[in-house]
C-alpha positions, 0 to 999 in steps of 0.5 A: 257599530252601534244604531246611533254610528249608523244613522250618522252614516246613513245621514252623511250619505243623504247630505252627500247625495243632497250635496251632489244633486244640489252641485249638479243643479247649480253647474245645469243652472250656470251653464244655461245662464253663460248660454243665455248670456252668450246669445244675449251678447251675439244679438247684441253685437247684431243690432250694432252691426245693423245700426252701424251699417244704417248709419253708414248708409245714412252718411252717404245719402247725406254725402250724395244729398250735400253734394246735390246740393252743391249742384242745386247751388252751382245752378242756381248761381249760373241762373243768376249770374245768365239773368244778370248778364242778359239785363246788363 
């Protein structure tokens, strides 16, 4: 083997060992972006539960908040209706 086949092989296996490295970055890299990706849709997938438990609340306190108001009605025509009855 002559000094010019040489290089050639110590060049391939110089751009084997850059390619090599090169992959193992690039799969470090992609992992850690599925993991940040991954946390990412957990938290958000937490705030949507939180906002929906928030609203749910919220369309209770308007269930019960309709529902006094009803009563507030209901009262206020009885006042009404004993105010009448008494001037008549």
């Amino acid at each position: 083997m002559g000094k010019a086949a040489s290089t050639m092989l110590t060049m391939s296996y110089k751009d084997q060992d850059e390619k090599e490295l090169r992959d193992k970055l690039v799969s470090k890299l992609k992992q850690k972006a599925e993991e940040s990706m991954a946390s990412s849709e957990k938290r958000l997938k937490k705030k949507q539960e939180r906002r929906k438990k928030l609203h749910d609340i919220a369309d209770e306190e308007d269930e019960d908040s309709a529902g006094d108001t009803a009563n507030d009605d209901v009262r206020i025509d009885f006042y009404a209706w004993h105010c009448n009855f008494r001037h008549a």
